[in-house]
N, C-alpha and C positions, 0 to 999 in steps of 0.2 A: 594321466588324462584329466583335463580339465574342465567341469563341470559348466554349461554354459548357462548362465541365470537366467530364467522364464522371462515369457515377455512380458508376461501381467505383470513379475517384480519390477520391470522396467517401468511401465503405463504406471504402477500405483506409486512409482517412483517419484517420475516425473511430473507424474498430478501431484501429490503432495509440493513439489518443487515449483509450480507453476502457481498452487494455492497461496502459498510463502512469500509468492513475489507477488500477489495480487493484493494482498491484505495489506503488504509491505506500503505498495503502488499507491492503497486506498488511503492507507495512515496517513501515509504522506502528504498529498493530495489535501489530504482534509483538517491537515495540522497548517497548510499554507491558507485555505480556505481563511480558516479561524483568525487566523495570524492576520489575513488580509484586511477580514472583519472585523475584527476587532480594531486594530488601527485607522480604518476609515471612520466609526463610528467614535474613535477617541480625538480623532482630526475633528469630525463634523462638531461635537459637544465641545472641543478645545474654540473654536467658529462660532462658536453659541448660537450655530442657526439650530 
């Protein structure tokens, strides 16, 4: 007979899983940011406006 896993193990499961892909989401997001910023501000100084 095969014990069936609680649901909270599920929920703390999936939270943790869903925490993972948020922070993932947020890195991400905020490494394209940078990346964006930074090159328009190396365009605009390259411009010498």
């Amino acid at each position: 007979m095969q014990r069936r896993p609680s649901p909270l193990s599920i929920k703390s499961k999936a939270l943790s899983i869903s925490e993972n892909g948020t922070s993932c989401v947020i890195n991400f997001s905020t490494s394209i940011t940078l990346f964006i910023y930074f090159s328009t501000t190396e365009g605009i100084s390259d411009r010498g406006l």
